[in-house]
MIMINU-239928 format. One record per residue (C-alpha): z, y, x; residue in three letters. Coordinates in steps of 0.02 Angstrom, whole numbers, padded with zeros to 5 digits, always signed. Each point is the difference from the previous one (the first is absolute). Layout:
<rs>
ZYXALA;...
</rs>
This chain:
<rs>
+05279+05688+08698UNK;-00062+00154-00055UNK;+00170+00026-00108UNK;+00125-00084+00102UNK;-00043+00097+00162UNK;-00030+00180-00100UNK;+00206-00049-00013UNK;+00038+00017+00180UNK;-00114+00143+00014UNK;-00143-00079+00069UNK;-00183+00011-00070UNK;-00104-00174-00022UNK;-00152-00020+00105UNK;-00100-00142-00073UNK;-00054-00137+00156UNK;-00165-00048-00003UNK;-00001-00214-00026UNK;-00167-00082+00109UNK;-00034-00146-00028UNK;-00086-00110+00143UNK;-00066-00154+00065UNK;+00010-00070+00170UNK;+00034+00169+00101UNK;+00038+00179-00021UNK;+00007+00171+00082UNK;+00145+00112-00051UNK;+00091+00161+00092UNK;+00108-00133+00079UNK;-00122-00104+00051UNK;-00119-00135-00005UNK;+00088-00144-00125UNK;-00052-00186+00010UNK;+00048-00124-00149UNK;+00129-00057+00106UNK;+00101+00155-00011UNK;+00017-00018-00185UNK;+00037+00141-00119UNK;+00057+00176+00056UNK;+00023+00180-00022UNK;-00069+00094+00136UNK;+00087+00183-00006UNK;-00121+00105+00099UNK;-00125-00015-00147UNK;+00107-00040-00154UNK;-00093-00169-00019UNK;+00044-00158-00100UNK;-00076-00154+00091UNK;-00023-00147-00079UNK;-00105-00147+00059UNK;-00063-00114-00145UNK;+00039-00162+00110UNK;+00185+00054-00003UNK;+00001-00043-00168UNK;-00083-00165+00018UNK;+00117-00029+00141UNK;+00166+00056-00105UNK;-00075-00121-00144UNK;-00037-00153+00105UNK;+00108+00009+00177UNK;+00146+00085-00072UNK;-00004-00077-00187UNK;+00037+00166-00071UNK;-00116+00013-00138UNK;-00048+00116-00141UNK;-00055+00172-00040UNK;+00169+00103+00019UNK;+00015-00088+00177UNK;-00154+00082+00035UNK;+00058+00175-00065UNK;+00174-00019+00095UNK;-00095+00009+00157UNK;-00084+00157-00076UNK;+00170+00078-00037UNK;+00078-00055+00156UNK;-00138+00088+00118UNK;+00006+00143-00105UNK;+00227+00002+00017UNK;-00084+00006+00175UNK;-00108+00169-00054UNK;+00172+00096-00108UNK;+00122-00047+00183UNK;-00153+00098+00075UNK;+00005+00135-00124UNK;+00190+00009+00014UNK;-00006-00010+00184UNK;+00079-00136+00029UNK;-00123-00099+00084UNK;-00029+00123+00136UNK;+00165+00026+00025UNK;+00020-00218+00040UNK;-00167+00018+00096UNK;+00070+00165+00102UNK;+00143-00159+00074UNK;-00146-00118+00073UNK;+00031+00076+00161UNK;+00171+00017+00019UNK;+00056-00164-00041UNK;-00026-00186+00042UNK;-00136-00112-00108UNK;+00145-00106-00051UNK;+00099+00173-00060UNK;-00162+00078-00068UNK;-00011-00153-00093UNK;+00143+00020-00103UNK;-00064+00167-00056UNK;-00156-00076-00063UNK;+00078-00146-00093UNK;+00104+00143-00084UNK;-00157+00115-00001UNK;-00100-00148-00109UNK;+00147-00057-00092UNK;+00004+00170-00050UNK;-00197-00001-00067UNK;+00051-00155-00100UNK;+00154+00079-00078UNK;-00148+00130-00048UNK;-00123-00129-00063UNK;+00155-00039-00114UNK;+00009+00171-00076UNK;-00177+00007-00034UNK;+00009-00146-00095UNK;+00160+00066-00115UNK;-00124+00136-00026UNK;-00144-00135-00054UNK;+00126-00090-00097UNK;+00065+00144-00097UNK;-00194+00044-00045UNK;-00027-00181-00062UNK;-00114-00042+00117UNK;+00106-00144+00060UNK;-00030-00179-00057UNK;+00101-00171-00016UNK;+00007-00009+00162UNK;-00063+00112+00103UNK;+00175+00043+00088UNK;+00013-00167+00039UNK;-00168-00022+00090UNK;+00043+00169+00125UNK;+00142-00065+00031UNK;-00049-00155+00071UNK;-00132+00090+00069UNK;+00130+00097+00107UNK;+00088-00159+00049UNK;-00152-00099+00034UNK;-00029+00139+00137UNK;+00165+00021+00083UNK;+00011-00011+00173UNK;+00120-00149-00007UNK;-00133-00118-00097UNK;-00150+00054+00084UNK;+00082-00051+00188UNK;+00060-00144-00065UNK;-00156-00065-00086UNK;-00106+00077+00169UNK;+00106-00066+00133UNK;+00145-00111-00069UNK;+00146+00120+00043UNK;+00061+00169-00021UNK;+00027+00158+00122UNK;+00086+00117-00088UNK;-00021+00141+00130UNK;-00163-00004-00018UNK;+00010+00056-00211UNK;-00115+00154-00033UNK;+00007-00036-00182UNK;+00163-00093-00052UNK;+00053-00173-00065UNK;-00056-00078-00166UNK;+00149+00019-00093UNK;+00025+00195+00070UNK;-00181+00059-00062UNK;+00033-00081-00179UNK;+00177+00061-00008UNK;-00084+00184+00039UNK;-00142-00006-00121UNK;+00114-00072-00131UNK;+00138+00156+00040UNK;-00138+00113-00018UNK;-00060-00073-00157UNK;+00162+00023-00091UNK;+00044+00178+00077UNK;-00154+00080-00045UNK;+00025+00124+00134UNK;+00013+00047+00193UNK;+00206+00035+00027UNK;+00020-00164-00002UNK;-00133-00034+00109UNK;+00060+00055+00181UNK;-00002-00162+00124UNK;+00041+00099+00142UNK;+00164+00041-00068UNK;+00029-00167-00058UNK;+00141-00112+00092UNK;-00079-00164-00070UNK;-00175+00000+00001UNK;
</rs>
């Protein structure tokens, strides 16, 4: 991130990843399992509980190590829109508009941290870090936790006004773009007709 963000004139802060069980205190809060994995911007924090994983494994039969660091790179997508500004500029809407509107920005707002979760990984890939693989496993890692599945396997139906993080096939379509761009112009889901 360092090197693709010194591009567009912006200096690389380094998040701090925590890793916890059970519950956590951050800037934004106090964080049950329940909430899953997040990025809290008032501290710069990576959260990650260790049951996710156990969860993503078992209840959403997304396996594997590179699953695991998806989630990693997506939360952290979550910590460059911050750096960018992005994220408070979604966040600065909350008032102003409707849940069901608001919504829509943060389908495009996580979309978005998966299209970044792709880049990383073109990054990992070009350093040969990458196994046979690994792009597979994050990318049914992002399917296995769009909004579509999840409602449907929760509640046996779908509300699609209700999508804060988008639909199976939209969060692998975004972390495979960003995979083969290798870099944020082609990253903008705000600007993009078809999500």
């Amino acid at each position: 991130w360092t090197q693709v963000l010194s591009s567009q004139g912006v200096t690389y802060e380094y998040p701090t990843l925590v890793v916890f069980s059970g519950a956590v205190e951050s800037a934004c809060g106090y964080a049950g399992s329940s909430t899953g994995p997040f990025y809290c911007p008032g501290d710069h924090k990576v959260y990650i509980d260790l049951s996710f994983y156990q969860e993503l494994q078992e209840r959403f039969q997304a396996p594997g190590d590179f699953a695991m660091a998806y989630v990693i790179a997506h939360e952290v997508g979550h910590h460059v829109q911050t750096l960018l500004g992005i994220s408070q500029q979604v966040s600065s809407l909350r008032s102003q508009l409707s849940e069901e509107d608001y919504n829509k920005y943060l389908v495009r707002l996580e979309l978005q941290a998966d299209y970044l979760a792709g880049v990383w990984a073109h990054y990992a890939e070009r350093m040969n870090v990458l196994e046979t693989g690994d792009l597979e496993e994050a990318l049914n890692a992002a399917s296995a936790v769009g909004d579509d599945r999840i409602q449907k396997a929760a509640q046996g139906y779908v509300v699609p006004d209700s999508f804060t993080h988008g639909t199976s096939e939209q969060r692998n379509r975004w972390v495979t773009k960003g995979f083969q761009s290798g870099n944020l112009s082609e990253g903008d889901t705000f600007a993009s007709e078809s999500l």
